[in-house]
ZAZA-9967 format. One record per residue (C-alpha): residue number from 1; x, y, z. Coordinates in pm, 1 decimal, decimal comma. Each point is the difference from the previous one (the first is absolute). Layout:
<pts>
{NUM {X Y Z}};
...
</pts>
This chain:
<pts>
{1 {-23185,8 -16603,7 1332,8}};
{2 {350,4 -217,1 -48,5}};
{3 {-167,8 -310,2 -72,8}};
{4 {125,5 -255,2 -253,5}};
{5 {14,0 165,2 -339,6}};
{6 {-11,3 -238,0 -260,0}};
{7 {325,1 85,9 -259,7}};
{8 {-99,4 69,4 -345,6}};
{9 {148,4 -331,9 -122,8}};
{10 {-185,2 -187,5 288,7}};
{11 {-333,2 103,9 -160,0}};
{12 {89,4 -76,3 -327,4}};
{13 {126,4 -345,7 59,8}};
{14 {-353,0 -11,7 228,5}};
{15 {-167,0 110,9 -295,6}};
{16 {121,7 -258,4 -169,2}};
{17 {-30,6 -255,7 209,8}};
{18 {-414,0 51,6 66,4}};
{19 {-59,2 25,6 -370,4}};
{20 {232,3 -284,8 -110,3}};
{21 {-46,6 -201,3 292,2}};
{22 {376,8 -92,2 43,8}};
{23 {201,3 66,2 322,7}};
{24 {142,0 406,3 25,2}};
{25 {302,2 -123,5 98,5}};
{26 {77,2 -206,0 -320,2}};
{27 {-82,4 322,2 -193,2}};
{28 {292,6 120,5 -135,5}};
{29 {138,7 269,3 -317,8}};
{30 {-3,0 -293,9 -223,5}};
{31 {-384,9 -137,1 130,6}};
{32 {-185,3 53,2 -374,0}};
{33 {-306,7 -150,9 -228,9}};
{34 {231,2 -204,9 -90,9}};
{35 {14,9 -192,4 328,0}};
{36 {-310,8 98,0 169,4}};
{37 {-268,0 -230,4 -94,4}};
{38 {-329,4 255,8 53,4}};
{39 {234,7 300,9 -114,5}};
{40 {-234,9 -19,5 -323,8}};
{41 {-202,0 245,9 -201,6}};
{42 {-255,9 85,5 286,0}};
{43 {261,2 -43,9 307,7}};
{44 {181,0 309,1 -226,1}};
{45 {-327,9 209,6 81,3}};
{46 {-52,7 -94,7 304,4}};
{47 {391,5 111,4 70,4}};
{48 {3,7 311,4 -167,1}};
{49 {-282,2 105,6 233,2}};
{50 {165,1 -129,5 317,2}};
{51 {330,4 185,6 -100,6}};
{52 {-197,2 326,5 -101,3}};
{53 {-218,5 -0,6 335,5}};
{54 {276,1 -88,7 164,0}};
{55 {296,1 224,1 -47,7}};
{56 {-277,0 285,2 -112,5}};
{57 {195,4 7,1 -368,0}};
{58 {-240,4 -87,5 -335,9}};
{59 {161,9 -188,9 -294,2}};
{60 {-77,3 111,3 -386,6}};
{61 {3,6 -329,5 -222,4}};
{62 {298,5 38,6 -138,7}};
{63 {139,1 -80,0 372,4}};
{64 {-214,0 -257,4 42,4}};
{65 {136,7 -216,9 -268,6}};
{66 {361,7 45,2 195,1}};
{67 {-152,8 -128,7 337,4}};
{68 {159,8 -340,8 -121,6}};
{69 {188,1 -74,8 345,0}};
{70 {70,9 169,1 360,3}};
{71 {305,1 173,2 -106,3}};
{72 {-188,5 126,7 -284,5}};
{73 {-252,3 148,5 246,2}};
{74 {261,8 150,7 254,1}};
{75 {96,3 122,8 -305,9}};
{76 {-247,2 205,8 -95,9}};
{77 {-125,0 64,6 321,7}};
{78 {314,7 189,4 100,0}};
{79 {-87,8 222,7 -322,4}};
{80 {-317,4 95,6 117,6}};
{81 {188,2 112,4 367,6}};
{82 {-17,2 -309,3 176,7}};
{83 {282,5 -116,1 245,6}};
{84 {155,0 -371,2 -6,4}};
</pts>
């Protein structure tokens, strides 16, 4: 199958985008809590388990405190094996 595959920092910014309800292409390495309005206590959850399901990777809590913004996440996420 060579349909469209969907790059890794495509579904993040998706991911984003559905949760937060803000436009993927305004999601950039600098797109935080600090200036996303329903990037709050439960959007955090509710992200964690996108990114987990997601990119097939699980987060201890001690990463989840540093999923503060999306270069933060790429971050991490190339850690665990993932490619940006």
């Amino acid at each position: 199958d060579l349909g469209f595959a969907m790059s890794n920092e495509e579904k993040l910014k998706n991911i984003l985008a559905d949760l937060f309800e803000v436009d993927a292409s305004g999601v950039t390495d600098e797109t935080s809590q600090d200036n996303v309005e329903r990037w709050d206590s439960m959007g955090m959850v509710s992200l964690v388990s996108e990114i987990e399901n997601a990119f097939g990777v699980e987060f201890d809590l001690l990463e989840v405190s540093m999923l503060r913004n999306v270069k933060l996440i790429k971050e991490l996420l190339k850690e665990k094996g993932v490619d940006f």
